[in-house]
C-alpha positions as CSV (number, residue, x, y, z in Angstrom):
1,X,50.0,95.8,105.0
2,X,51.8,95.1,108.1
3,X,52.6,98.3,110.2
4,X,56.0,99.1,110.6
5,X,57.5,100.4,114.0
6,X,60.1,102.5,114.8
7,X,61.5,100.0,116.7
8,X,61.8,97.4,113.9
9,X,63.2,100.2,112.0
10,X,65.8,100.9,113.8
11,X,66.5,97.1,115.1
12,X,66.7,95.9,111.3
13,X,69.8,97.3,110.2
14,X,71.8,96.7,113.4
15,X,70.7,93.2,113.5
16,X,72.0,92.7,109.8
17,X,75.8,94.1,110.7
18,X,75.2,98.1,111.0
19,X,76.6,99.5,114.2
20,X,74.1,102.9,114.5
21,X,70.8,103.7,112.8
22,X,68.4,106.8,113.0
23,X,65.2,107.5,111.1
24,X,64.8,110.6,109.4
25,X,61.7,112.2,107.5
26,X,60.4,114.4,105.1
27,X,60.3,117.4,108.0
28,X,64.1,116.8,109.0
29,X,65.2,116.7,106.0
30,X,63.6,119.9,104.5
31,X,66.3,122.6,103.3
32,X,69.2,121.5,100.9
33,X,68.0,119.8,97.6
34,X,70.2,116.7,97.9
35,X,68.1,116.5,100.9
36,X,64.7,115.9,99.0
37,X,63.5,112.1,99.5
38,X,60.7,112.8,97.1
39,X,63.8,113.2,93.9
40,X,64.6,108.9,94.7
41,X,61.1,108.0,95.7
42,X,57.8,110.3,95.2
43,X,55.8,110.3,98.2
44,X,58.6,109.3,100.2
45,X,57.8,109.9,104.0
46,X,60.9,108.5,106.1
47,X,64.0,107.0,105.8
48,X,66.2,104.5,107.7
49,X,69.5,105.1,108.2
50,X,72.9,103.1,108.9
51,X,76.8,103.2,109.4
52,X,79.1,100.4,109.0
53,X,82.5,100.8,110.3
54,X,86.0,100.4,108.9
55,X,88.4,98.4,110.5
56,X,90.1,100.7,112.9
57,X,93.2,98.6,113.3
58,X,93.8,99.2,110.0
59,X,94.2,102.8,109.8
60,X,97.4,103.5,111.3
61,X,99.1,101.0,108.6
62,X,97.4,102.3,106.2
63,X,98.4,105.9,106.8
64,X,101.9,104.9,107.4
65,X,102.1,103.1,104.1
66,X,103.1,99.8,105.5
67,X,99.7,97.9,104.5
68,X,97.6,98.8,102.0
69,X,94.8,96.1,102.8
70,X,92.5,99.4,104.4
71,X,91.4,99.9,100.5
72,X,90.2,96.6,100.1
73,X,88.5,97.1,103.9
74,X,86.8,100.5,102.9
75,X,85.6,98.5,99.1
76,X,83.8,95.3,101.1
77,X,82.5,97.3,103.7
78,X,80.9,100.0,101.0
79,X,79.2,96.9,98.9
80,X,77.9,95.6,102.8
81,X,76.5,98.4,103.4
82,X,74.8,98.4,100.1
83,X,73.4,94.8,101.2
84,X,71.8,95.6,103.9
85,X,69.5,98.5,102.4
86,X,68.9,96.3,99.6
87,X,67.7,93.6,101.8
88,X,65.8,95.8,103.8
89,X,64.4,97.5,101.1
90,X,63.3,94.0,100.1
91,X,61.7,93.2,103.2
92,X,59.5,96.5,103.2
93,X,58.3,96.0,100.0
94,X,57.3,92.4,100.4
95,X,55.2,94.0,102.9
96,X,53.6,96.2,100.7
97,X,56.1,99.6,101.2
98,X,57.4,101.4,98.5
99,X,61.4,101.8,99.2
100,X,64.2,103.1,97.1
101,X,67.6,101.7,98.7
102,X,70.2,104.0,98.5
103,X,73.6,103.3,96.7
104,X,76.3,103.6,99.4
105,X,78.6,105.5,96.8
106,X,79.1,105.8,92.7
107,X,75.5,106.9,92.0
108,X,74.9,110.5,90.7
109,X,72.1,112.5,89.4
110,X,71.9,112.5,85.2
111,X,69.6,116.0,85.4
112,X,72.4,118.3,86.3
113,X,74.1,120.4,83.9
114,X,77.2,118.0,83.5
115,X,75.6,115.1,84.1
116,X,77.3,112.3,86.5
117,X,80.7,114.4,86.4
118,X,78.7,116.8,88.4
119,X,79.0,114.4,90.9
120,X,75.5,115.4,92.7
121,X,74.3,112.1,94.4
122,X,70.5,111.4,94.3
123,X,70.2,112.2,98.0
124,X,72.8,112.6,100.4
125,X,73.4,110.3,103.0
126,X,75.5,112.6,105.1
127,X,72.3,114.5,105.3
128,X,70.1,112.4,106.0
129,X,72.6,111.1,109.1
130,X,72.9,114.3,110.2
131,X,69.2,114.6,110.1
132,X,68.9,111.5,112.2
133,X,71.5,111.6,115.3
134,X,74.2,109.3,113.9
135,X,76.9,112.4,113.6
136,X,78.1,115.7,112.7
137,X,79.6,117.4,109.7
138,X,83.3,117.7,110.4
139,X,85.5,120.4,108.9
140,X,86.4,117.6,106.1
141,X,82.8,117.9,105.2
142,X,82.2,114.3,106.2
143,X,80.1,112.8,108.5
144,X,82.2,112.5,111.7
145,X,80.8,110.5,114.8
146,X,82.3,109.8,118.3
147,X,82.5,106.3,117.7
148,X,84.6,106.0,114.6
149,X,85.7,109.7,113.4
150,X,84.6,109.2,109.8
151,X,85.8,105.3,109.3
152,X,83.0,104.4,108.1
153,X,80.3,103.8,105.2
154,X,76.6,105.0,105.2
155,X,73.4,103.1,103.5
156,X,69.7,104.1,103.8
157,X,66.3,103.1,102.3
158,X,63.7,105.7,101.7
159,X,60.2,104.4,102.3
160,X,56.7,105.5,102.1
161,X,56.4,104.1,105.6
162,X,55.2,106.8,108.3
163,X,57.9,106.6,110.9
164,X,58.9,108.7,114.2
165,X,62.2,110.3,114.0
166,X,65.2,110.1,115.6
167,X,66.7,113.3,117.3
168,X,69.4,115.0,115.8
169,X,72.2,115.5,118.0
170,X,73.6,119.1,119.9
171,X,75.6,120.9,117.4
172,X,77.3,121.7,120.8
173,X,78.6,118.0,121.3
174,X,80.2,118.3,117.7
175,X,84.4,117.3,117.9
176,X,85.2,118.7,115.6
177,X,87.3,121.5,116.7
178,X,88.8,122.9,113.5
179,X,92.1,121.5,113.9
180,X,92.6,121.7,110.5
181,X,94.7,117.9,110.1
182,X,91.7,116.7,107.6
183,X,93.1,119.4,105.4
184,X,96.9,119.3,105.6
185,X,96.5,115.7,104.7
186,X,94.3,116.7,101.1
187,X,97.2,116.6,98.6
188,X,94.9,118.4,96.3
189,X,93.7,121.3,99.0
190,X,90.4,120.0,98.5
191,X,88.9,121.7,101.9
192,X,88.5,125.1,103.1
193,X,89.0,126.8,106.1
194,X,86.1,127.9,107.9
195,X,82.8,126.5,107.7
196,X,78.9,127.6,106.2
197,X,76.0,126.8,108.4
198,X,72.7,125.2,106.6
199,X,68.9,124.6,107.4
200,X,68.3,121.1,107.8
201,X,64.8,120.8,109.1
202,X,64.3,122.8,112.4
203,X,67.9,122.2,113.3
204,X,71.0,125.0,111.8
205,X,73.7,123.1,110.8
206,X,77.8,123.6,110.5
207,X,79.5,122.1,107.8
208,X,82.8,122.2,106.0
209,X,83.2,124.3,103.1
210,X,84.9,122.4,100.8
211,X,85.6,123.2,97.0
212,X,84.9,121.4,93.7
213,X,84.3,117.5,94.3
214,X,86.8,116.8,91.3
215,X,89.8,117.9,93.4
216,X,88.8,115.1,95.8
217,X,88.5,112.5,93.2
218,X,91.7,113.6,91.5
219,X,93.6,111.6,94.0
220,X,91.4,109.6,96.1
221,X,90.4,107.5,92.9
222,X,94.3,106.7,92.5
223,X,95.7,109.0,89.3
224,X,97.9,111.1,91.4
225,X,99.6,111.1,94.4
226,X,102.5,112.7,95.2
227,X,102.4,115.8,97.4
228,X,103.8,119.3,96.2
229,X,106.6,119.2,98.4
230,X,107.4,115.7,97.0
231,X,108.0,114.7,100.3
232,X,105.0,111.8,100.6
233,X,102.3,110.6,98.6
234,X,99.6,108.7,99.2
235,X,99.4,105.2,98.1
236,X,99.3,106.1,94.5
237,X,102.1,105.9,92.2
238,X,100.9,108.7,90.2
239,X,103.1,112.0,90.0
240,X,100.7,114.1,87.6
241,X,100.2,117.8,88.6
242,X,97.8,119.2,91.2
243,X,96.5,122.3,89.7
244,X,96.0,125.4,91.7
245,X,92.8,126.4,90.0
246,X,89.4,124.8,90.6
247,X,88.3,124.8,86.5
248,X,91.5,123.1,85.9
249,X,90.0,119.7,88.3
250,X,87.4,119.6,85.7
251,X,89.1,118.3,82.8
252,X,92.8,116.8,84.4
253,X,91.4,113.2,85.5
254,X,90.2,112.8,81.6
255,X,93.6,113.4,80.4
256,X,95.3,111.5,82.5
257,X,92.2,108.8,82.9
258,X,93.9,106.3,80.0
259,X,97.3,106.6,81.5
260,X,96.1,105.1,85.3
261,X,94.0,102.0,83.7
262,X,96.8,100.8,82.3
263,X,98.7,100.5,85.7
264,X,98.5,97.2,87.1
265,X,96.5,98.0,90.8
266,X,97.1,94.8,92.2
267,X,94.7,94.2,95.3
268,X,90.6,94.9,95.2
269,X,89.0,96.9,92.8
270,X,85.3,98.6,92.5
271,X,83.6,100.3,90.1
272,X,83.2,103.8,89.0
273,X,81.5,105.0,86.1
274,X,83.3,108.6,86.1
275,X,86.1,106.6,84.6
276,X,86.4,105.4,81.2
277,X,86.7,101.6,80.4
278,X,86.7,99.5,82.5
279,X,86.2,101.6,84.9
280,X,88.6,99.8,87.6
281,X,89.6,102.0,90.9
282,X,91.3,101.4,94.0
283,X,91.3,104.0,97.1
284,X,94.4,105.6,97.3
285,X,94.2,108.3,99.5
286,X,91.1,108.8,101.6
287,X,92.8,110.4,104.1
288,X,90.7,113.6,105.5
289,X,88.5,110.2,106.3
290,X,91.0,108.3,108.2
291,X,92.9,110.8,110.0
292,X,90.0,112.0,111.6
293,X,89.5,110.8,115.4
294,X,87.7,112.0,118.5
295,X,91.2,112.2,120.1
296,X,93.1,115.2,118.8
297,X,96.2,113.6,120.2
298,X,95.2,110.7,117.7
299,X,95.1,112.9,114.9
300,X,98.0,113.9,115.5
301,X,99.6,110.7,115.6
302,X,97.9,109.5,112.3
303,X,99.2,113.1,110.4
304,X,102.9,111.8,111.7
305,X,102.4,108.7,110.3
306,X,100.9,110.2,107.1
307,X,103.6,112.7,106.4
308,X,106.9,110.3,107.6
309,X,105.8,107.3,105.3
310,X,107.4,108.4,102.5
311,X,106.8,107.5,99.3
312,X,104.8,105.1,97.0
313,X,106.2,102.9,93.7
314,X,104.7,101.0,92.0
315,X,106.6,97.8,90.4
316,X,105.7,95.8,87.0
317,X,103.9,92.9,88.5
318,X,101.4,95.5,90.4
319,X,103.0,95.5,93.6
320,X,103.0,99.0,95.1
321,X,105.4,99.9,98.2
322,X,106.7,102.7,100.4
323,X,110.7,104.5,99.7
324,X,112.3,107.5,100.5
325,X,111.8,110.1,98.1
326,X,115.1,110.0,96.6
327,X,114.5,106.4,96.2
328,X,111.5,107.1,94.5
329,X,113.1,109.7,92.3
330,X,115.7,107.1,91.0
331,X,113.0,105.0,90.3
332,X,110.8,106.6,88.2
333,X,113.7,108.3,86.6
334,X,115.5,104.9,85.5
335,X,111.8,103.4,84.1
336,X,111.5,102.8,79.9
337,X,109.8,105.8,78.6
338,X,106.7,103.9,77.6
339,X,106.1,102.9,81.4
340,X,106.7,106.4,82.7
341,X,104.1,108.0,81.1
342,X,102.0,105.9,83.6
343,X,103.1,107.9,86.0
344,X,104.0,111.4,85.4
345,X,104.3,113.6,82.4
């Protein structure tokens, strides 16, 4: 078997397109469950991790609902990132590792009590690049660097292969300062104030508190998107309710599941099995992820551009654009029944 280095290790995914790597192992990453390389790979001992970012410059549009070509952005760069631990998961084993490359998003543990609608990934890359000194945990709960806020997508591959670890970095040198933007721009209140601390290794860890998963996905996968004050939306059409209670998220994205595949959602797709048939989804929010920036002053800016953009439509042949909200009212008031339901009850 040919020995693998740390310095490969860390060399391999930069060289195929990532822009920071880190190596975590089964020491750093004792604590949380969904920390537990041994669940994706027994006798895992390390793993190498990645980011890929987003393209910055198209953020601002994005937020400002001028462009939406930051979903298609945030789709291609996902499925790269998957590339590269599949091809270096490839590599290793050629060489006589065992590796389990792990899925960049969509993948969920089957074990759990509800299944995949648990949404409980088989081990969590935000964990694992915590672990490793690519970033913090921002109030958002999202991995957060320096570099790119939280534009960006995460891969790993877990190995068998004995490697040194990368330092984590000073909870001290954390930006996050609790500003509380990732939150105001959650249409579904999906984050908490405040924040929890957890064991990660040797290291104690802040992270945001954030409630059920299925009040992110409500929105983000597209069904909904008007805010309550009806004042913006993101760049879905949908005007379906945003329940106030937690148990309510459990069940609303079935009902209203049937309703959003039959819009049109011109533009790049991907796959997610928590839908029904065909399981087609755009990103149509996001937001807590691309507000986020080093700067506060930047944050601020982006929150502006969020909150002024008005409102999304979608037209028959697919094509989905910003208006005011009385625009958007007349809109949707003078569709044919049978197309409204599309959109709100």
């Amino acid at each position: 078997m040919t020995h693998l280095t740390k310095e490969l290790a860390l060399s391999m995914p930069l060289n195929l397109g990532a822009s920071k790597s880190g190596i975590a192992t089964k020491e750093t990453l004792k604590g949380p469950c969904t920390a537990d390389m041994g669940y994706v790979l027994p006798g895992a001992r390390s793993a190498i991790i990645f980011c890929v970012p987003f393209d910055q410059e198209l953020i601002e549009p994005y937020l400002g609902k001028k462009d939406f070509s930051l979903n298609a952005n945030k789709m291609r760069t996902t499925t790269f990132a998957g590339g590269i631990a599949f091809e270096i998961a490839t590599v290793l084993t050629s060489l006589g590792y065992r590796t389990y490359p792990v899925a960049p998003n969509f993948a969920f543990r089957t074990d759990t009590e509800n299944g995949i609608f648990d949404r409980v990934p088989p081990i969590s890359l935000k964990l694992m690049a915590r672990a490793c000194g690519i970033g913090h945990i921002g109030q958002s709960g999202l991995l957060i660097t320096k570099e790119h806020g939280a534009a960006f997508s995460l891969g790993a591959v877990v190995t068998d292969a004995e490697l040194e670890p990368t330092d984590p970095l000073p909870e001290k040198d954390n930006y996050c300062d609790r500003c509380g933007i990732c939150k105001q721009s959650c249409i579904s209140d999906h984050i908490n104030n405040g924040a929890v601390t957890i064991t990660l290794g040797n290291e104690t860890v802040r992270a945001g508190n954030c409630k059920l998963a299925a009040r992110c996905a409500y929105p983000c996968g597209g069904i909904t998107g008007l805010h309550r004050s009806g004042e913006w939306s993101t760049w879905s059409p949908g005007r379906f309710p945003l329940p106030d209670d937690d148990n309510e998220y459990r069940t609303i994205s079935k009902k209203y599941v049937h309703r959003y595949l039959q819009r049109k959602r011109e533009g790049a797709i991907c796959y997610n099995p928590l839908l029904a048939y065909p399981f087609e989804m755009q990103y149509t929010c996001s937001n807590c992820q691309f507000v986020c920036h080093p700067d506060i002053d930047v944050r601020k800016k982006r929150y502006e551009l969020l909150r002024n953009g008005g409102v999304v439509i979608e037209e028959e042949d697919g094509r989905k654009h910003s208006v005011t909200p009385p625009e958007a009212e007349k809109f949707i008031s003078d569709m044919l029944d049978e197309r409204k339901k599309l959109f709100i009850d």
